[in-house]
N, C-alpha and C positions, 0 to 999 in steps of 0.2 A: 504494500500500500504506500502510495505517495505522502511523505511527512507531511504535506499540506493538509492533506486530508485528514489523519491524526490529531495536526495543531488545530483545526479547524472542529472538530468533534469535541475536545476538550474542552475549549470555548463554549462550544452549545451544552457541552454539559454542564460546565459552571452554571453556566446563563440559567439551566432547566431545575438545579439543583436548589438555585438562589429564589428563583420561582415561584416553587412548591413550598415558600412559608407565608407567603398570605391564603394558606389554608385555614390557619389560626383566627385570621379575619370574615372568612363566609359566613353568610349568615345561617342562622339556625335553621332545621327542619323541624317542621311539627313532626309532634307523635305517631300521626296517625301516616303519614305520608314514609316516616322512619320505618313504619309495621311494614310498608307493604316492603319499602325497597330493600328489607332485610329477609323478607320473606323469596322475594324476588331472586335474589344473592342466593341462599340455599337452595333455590330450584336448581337454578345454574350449577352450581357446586356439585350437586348429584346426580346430573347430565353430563357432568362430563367424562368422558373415557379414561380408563387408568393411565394411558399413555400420553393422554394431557392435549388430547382435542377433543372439539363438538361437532355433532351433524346436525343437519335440518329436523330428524325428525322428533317427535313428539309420544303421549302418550297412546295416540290411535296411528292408526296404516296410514302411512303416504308414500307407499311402493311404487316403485316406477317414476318418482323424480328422484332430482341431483340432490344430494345432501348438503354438497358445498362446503365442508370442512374447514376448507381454509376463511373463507368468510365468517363462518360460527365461530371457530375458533377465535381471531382477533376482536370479533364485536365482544363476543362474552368475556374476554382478555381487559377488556377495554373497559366496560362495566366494573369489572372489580377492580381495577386501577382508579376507577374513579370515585369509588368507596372510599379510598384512604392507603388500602396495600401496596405495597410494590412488592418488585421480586425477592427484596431482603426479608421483609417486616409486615404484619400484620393481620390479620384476620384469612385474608384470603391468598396468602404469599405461596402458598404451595398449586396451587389450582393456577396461578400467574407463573409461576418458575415449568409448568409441566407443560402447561400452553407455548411457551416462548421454546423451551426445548423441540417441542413438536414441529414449529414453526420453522427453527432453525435446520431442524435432519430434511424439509421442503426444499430449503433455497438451492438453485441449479445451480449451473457453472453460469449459467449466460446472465444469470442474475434474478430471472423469473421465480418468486416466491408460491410455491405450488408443484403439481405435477400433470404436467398438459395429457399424460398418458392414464392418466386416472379418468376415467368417464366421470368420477361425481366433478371432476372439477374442471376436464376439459373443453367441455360447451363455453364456459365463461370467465379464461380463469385468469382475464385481463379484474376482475371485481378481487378476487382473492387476493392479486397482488396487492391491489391499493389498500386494502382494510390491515393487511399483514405488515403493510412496510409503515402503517400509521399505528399500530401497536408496539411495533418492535422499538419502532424509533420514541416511541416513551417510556421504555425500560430501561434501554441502554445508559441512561444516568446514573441507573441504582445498581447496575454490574458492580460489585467491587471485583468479583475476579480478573485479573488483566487477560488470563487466555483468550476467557469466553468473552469479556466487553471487547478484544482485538477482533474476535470473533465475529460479533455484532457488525460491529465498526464496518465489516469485509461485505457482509451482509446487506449492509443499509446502502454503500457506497453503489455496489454492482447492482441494487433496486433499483436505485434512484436511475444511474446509466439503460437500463433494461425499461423502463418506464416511458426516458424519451426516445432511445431507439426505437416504442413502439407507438409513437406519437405519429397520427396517420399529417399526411399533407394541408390538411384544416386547422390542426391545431387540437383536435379532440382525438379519443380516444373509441376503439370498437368492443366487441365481449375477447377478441382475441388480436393478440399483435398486428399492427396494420401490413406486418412482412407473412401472418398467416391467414389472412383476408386484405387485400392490398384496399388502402384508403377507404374501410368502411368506419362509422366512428357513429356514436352518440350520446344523449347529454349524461346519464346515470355512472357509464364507465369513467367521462371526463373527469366529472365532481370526484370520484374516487382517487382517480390518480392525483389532482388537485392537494387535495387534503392529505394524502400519502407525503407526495413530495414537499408541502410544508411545513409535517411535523417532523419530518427527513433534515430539514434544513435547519428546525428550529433546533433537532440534538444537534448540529454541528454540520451533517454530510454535506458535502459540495453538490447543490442539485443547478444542470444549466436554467442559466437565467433566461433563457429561449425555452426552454419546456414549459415553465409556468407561464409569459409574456404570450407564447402560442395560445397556451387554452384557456387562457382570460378573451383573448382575440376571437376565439371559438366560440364561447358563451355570449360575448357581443353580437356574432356575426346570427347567432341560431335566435337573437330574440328576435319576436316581431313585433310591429307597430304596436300592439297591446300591453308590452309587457313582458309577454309568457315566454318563456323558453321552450323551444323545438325540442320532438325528440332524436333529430339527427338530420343533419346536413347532406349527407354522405346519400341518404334515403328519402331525399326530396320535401323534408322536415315534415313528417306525417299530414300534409295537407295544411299547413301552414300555423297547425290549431298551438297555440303554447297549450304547456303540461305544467298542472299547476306543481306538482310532485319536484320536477326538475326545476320549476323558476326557485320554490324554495330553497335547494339542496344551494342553485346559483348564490343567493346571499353567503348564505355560510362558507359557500367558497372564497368567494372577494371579499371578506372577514377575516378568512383564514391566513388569503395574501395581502392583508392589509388595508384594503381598500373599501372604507368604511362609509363614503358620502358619495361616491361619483352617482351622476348623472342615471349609468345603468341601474345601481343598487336601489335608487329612488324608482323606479320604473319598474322592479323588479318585487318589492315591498307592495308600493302601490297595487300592481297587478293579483297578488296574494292576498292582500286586502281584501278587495273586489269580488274573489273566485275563491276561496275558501271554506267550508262550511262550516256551521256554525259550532259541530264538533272540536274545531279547534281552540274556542272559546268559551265552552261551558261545559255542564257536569253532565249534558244529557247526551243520548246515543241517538242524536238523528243527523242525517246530511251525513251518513259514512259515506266512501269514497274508497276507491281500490288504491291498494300500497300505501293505506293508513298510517304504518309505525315507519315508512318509508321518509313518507312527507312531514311527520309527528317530528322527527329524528334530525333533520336538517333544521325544520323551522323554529323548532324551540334553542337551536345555537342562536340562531337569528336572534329573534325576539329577544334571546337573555343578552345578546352582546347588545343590544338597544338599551336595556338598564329600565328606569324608568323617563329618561328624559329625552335621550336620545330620538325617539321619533321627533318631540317638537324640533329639535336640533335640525335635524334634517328636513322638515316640513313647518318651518316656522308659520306659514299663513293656513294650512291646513286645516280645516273645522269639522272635518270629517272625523270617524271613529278612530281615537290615537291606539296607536299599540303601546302597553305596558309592561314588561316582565311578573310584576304581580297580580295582573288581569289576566293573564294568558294562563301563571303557572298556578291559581287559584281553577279557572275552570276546568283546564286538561289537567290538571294533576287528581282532584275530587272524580272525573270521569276513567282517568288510570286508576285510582283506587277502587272504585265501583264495579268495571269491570272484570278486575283480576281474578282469576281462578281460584280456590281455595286453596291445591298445592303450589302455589306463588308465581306461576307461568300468566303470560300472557298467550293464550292462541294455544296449548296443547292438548288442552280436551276438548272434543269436537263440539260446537256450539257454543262455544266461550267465546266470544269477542275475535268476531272475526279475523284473518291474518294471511296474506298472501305469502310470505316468505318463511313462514312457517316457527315455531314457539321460539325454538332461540335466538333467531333472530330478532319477533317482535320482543320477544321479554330484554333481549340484553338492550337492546335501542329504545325504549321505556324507563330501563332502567338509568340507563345513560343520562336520560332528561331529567329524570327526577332526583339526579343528585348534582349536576350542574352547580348550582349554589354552593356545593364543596370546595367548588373550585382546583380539584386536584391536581389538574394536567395545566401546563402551560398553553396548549392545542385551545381551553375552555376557555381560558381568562380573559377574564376585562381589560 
């Protein structure tokens, strides 16, 4: 590995290390909201595999789809780093040390986190990358081992490389390398490698500054006159219609890279605004919508990096409905609580609260939300 690259990780580790002490300062959770997402935590925890990954499935049959492992594995990773654990320390450090092990015996030579030869993961396994290389790259702080964090380091580096070599000619990203589908891309994969390659950058890794400048330029190029974000360039942007799913994930992206007031971001808010339903803002189950924990999951980074002020901020003449972090995490949080299963899942007994992506997915992506206010990860913070 190039010393730059080294000098350069260490750096971001400081930087991530130094971070994670305005945990101290988040605000409280109520009791009720602690019940479920500890209740949540030990679903997780007894789902997962001895050998320290998760699949799609649940308590009833869903034979004959992808299980997705490498995806389960980093969301559910992800969840309990946001608890409070890391790899060293705490409640859930052993479930996070057996995940990150799993993750790591995946990584290829060419850099590709996953195994393209695996059918659960070969249909799409441009998604696995990005959730895996956005997990790993928040552990890597808490390595004390030198082997395993040089390890890491090798890891996240040849990600980050394998991410944009498979960056199609638009600047987005497809379900598979744009060298294994040449120039297909759309917006769900983008967002992924997005937030991959920033949490990539924020441990330290050298990620090019053309990867992310391309699919910021991509999310530009897919939105339309509305607002919404396309679901792919590449595929003639499904009839032009934005996806409210995707326009949300879009915020959290240009959040993640910084970009917290441009022009698109207000357009992009706005649009969500508008086309949302009202499930997003209250405790009752009506106006569902397909890939619920999908759009749930993006948009509540959103919202909480808004604060409470921040909408006016950005829409000072606005008289329309403001968006709040306490309005938001008041009504979706009282309707995650309501809907939850009694073994702590969201989505794995059949008829429980619907779930396209299947129980650990929507539970670890719930879960996520509802502890945001922890503040644990630098990836979250204000």
């Amino acid at each position: 590995m190039r010393m730059t690259s080294i000098l350069s990780v260490a750096i971001g580790i400081l930087m991530c290390e130094g971070s994670q002490l305005s945990v101290v300062r988040a605000e409280d959770i109520s009791p009720e909201y602690l019940a479920s997402i500890n209740k949540g935590l030990e679903w997780l925890s007894r789902h997962q595999h001895r050998d320290g990954h998760w699949i799609n499935t649940g308590s009833f049959d869903r034979s004959g789809e992808a299980n997705f492992p490498v995806v389960m594995t980093a969301m559910a990773g992800m969840a309990m780093l946001m608890e409070g654990s890391t790899i060293r320390e705490g409640k859930y450090h052993d479930n996070i040390r057996r995940a990150v092990d799993w993750l790591m015996a995946r990584s290829q030579p060419n850099g590709l986190i996953g195994n393209p030869r695996d059918r659960d993961e070969a249909v799409r396994y441009i998604y696995g990358h990005g959730y895996a290389m956005m997990f790993l790259a928040c552990v890597v702080g808490e390595e004390e081992d030198p082997e395993r964090r040089a390890k890491l380091i090798d890891i996240l580096d040849r990600a980050a490389k394998f991410s944009h070599f498979s960056q199609s000619n638009r600047g987005g990203w497809g379900y598979l390398s744009c060298h294994d589908t040449p120039n297909d891309d759309e917006g769900s994969t983008t967002i992924t490698q997005l937030q991959g390659l920033r949490a990539a950058r924020n441990a330290g890794i050298v990620v090019p500054n053309a990867a992310i400048k391309d699919a910021l330029k991509y999310l530009h190029d897919a939105t339309n006159d509305q607002g919404g974000v396309l679901y792919s360039l590449a595929r003639g942007g499904g009839g032009g219609e934005g996806r409210k799913t995707l326009t949300a994930a879009a915020i959290a992206c240009s959040f993640s890279t910084g970009e917290y007031d441009s022009p698109l971001v207000k357009k992009w808010f706005k649009f969500c605004r508008s086309n949302l339903p009202a499930i997003f803002f209250s405790a009752n189950n009506q106006g569902r919508m397909g890939h619920d924990e999908y759009t749930y999951y993006y948009f509540a980074q959103s919202v909480y990096m808004l604060g409470e002020d921040g909408w006016a901020k950005l829409f000072p003449d606005d008289r329309g409905q403001v968006l709040k972090w306490s309005n938001f995490r008041k009504g979706s949080f009282d309707g995650l609580v309501k809907h939850q299963a009694t073994d702590g899942s969201w989505g794995a007994t059949e008829g429980e609260w619907w779930s396209a992506s299947g129980p650990v997915y929507a539970t670890s992506a719930y879960l996520s939300i509802m502890q945001l206010d922890k503040a644990a990860l630098p990836l979250y913070q204000r």
